[in-house]
N, C-alpha and C positions, 0 to 999 in steps of 0.2 A: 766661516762660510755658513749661509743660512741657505743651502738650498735643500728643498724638499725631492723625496724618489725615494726611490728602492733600490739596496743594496743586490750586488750581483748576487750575495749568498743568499737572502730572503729572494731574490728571483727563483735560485737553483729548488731551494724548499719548497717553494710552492709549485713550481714545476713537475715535483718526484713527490709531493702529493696526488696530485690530480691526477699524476700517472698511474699511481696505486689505484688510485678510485674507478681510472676507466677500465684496467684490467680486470679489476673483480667485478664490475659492470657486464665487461665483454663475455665473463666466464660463466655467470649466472642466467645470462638471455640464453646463450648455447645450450646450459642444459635445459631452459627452459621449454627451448622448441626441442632439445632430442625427446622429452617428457610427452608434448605435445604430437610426436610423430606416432610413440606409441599410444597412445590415448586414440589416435584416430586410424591405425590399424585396428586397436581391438574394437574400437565401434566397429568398423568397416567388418570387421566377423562376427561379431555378436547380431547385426543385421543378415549377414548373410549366413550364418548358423539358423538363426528363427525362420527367413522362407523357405529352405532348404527342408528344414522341420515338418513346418504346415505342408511342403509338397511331399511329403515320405506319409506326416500322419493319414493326410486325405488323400491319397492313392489308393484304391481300394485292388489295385492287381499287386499289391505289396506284397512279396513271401513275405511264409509263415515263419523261416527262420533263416537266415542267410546275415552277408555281410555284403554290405553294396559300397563302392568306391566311386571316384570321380575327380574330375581336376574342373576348377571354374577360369582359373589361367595358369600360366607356368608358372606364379608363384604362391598359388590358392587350389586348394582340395578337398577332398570331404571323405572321412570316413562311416558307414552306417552300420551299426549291428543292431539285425531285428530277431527277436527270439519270446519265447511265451514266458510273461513272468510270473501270472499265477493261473493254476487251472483247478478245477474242484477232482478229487479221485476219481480212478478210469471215466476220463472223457473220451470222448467219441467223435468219430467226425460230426461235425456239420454246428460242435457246442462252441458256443461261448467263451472265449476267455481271455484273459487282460494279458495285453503284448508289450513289451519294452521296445522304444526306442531311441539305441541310443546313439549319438550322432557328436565328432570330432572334425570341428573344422579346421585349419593346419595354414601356415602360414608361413614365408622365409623371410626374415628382414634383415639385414646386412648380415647374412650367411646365418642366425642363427633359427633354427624350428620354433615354431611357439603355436599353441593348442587354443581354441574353446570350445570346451563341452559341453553338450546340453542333452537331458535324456525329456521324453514323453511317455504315454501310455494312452492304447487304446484299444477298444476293445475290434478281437480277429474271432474268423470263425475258426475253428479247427479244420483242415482239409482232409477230404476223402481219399483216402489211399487211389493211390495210380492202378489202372488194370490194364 
């Protein structure tokens, strides 16, 4: 007998080939977008950490040393701690001196927390005592 084809067992082989090949196909896209989810949360906070930022640095009603909080939605927040980070000996009101700020923006993605930090500095007046 001269005919040409392929045997059922070279069918079966090539079959449970290709089947390996699209499984690790399939398993490598998955992580590839889980990879891709987080890549564009942390963009999505590192933008939203910087104007958050620029509106704390250039507020000029900013206390002098506090801790300010907020939610931007139910699954986005911001924590800010403003406090003086260097002064020259006995200042006084009304001087000069270089303020920290530092600011945690906070994030939940399939149930776990995740951070980005980002500090600045700028210069505050020292305030006058309350009377």
């Amino acid at each position: 007998m001269n005919q040409r084809g392929f045997t059922l067992l070279e069918i079966l082989v090539a079959t449970t080939i290709l089947g390996i090949a699209v499984v690790g196909l399939l398993s490598s896209l998955s992580t590839s977008m889980r990879n891709a989810t987080h890549v564009t949360d942390a963009d999505r906070a590192a933008q939203l950490a910087r104007n958050k930022m620029e509106e704390l640095v250039s507020d000029q009603n900013l206390p002098y040393q506090a801790v300010l909080q907020g939610t931007i939605d139910d699954h986005t927040g911001w924590t800010a701690q403003i406090a003086p980070f260097e002064a020259p000996p006995r200042v006084g009101p009304g001087a000069a001196i270089l303020q920290r700020v530092s600011l945690v923006i906070w994030w939940t993605t399939g149930g776990n927390r995740r951070e980005y930090p980002l500090e600045s500095y700028r210069i505050a007046e020292v305030p006058r005592p309350a009377q």
